[in-house]
C-alpha positions as CSV (number, residue, x, y, z in Angstrom):
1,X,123.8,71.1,112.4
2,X,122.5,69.1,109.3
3,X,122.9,70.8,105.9
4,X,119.5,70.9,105.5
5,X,118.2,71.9,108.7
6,X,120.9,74.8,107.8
7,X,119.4,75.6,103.9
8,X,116.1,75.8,106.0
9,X,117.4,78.8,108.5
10,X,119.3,80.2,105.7
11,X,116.1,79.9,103.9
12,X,114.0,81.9,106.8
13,X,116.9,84.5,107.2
14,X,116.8,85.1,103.4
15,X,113.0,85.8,103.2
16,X,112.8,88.0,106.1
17,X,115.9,90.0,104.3
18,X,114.1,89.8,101.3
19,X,110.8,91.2,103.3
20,X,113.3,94.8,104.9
21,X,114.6,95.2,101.1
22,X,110.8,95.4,99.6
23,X,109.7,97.7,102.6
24,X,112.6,99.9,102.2
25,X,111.7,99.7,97.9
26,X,108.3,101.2,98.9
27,X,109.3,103.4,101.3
28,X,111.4,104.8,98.7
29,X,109.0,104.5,95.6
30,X,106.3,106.6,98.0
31,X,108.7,109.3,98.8
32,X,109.8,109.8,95.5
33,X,106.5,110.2,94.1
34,X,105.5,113.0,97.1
35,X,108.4,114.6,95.7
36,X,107.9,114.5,92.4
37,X,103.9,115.2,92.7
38,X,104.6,118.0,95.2
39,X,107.2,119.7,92.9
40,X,104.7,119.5,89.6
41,X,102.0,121.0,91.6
42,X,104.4,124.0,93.1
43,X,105.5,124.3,89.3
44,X,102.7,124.6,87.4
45,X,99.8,125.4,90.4
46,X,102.0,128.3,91.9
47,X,104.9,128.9,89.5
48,X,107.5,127.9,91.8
49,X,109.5,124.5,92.8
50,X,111.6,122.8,94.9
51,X,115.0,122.8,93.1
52,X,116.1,119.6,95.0
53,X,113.8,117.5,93.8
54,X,115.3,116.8,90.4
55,X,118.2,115.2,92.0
56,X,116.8,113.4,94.7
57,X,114.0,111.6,92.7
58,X,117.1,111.0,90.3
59,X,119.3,109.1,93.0
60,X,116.3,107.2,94.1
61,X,115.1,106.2,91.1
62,X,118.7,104.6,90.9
63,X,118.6,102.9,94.0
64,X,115.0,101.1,93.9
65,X,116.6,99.6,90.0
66,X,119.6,98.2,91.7
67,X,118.0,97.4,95.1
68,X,114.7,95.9,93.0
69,X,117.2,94.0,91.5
70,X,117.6,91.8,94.7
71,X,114.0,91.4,95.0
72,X,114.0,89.7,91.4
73,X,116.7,87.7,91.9
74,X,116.0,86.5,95.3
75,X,112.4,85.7,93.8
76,X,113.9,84.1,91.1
77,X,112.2,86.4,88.4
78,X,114.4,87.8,86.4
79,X,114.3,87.1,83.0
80,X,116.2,83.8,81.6
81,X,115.9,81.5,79.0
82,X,116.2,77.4,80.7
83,X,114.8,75.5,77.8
84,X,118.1,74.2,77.6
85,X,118.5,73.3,81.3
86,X,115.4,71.8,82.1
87,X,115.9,69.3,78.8
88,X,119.3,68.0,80.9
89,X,119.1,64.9,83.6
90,X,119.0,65.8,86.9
91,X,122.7,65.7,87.6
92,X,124.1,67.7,84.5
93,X,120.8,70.3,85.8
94,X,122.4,70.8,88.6
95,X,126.1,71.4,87.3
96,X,124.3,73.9,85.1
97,X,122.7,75.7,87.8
98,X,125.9,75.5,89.9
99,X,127.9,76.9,86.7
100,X,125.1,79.5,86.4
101,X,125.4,80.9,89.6
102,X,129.3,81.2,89.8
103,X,128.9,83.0,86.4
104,X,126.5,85.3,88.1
105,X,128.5,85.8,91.4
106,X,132.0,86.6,89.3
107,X,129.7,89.4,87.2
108,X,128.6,90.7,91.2
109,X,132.2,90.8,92.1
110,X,133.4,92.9,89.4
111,X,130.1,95.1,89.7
112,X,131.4,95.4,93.3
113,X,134.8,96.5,92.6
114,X,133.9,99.0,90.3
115,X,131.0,100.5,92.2
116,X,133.1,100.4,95.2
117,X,136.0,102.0,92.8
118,X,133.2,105.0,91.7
119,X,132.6,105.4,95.2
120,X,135.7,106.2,96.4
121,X,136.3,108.5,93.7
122,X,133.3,110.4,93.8
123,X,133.0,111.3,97.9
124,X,134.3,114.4,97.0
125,X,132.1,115.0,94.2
126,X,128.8,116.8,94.9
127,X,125.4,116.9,93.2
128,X,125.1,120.7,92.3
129,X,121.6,121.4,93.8
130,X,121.2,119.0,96.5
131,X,125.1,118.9,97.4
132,X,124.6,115.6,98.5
133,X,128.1,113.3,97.4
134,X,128.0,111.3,94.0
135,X,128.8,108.6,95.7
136,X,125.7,108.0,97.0
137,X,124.4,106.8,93.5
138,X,127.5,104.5,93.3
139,X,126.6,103.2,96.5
140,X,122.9,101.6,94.6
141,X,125.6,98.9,92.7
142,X,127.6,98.5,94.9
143,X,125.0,97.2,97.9
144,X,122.9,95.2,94.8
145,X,125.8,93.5,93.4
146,X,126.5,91.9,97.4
147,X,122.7,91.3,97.3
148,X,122.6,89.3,94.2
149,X,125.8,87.5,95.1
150,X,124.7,86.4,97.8
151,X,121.6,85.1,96.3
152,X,124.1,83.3,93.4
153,X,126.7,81.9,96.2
154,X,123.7,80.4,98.4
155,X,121.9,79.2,95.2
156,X,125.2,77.5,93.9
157,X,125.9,75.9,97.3
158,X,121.9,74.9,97.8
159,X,122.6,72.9,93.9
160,X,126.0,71.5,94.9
161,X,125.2,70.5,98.1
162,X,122.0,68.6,96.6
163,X,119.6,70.5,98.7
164,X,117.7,72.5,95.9
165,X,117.7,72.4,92.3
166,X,119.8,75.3,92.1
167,X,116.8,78.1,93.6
168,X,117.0,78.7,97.5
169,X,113.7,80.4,96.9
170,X,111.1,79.5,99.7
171,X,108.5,78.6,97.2
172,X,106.0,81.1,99.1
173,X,106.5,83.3,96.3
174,X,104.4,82.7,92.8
175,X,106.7,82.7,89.6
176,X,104.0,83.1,87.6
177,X,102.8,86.3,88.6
């Protein structure tokens, strides 16, 4: 198989991931905000609540960050400076976007380790309503710091390999919006 005819599939494969993560983000979003909207109108319509709530809108607030964190990265979105970068040749542009990415992927491993770390430790450890395991927030990290390597690793090799400027982005996507 030709490297490009592989950054093409890889490409595909990435956008339809890309596609579960954002349904899963609004999935979540929309069942955190039944929660929270049913639990203010129990509270203040019929002076009661469900005591649950709290917690659970809490753990998945921390999970659509994280896991919206793949989405911006994958889209190529996040907030960076390249004034720098786009001044350089092509070549020394791409050893930058190379170097970027291996910068970012070493920051995902260590936010790996120590998410996997605070995951381990806190299996035991349960919420004090909900009784669900700590460890589930440590899990948000854990799963966005493979996300976002993987986006880093596949945009390093797309720039080393020549095959992109450094983005593996599809292009369907506007970065202007």
């Amino acid at each position: 198989m030709r490297p490009a005819r592989f950054a093409v599939l890889a490409v595909r494969l990435a956008d339809r991931v890309l596609a579960a993560v954002e349904a899963v983000l609004v999935l979540v979003l929309a069942a955190m905000t039944l929660l929270v909207f049913f639990n203010v109108v129990l509270r203040y319509g019929f002076d009661t609540g469900i005591t649950v709530t709290d917690e659970v809108s809490r753990m998945m607030f921390v999970w659509i960050a994280f896991a919206g964190g793949i989405a911006v990265s994958r889209r190529q979105q996040q907030l960076g400076i390249d004034v720098l970068v786009a001044a350089l040749p092509p070549l020394p542009r791409r050893l930058a976007h190379v170097a970027g990415n291996l910068a970012v992927l070493a920051c995902c491993l260590v936010l790996v380790s120590g998410a996997w770390t605070q995951m381990q430790l806190n299996w035991r450890n349960t919420a004090p309503v909900s009784g669900l395991p700590t460890a589930i927030t440590y899990a948000a990290p854990w799963f966005a710091g493979i996300g976002i390597g993987c986006v880093a690793l596949a945009n390093a090799l797309g720039a080393a390999l020549g095959l992109t400027g450094g983005i593996m982005a599809s292009g369907k996507e506007d970065p202007g919006a």
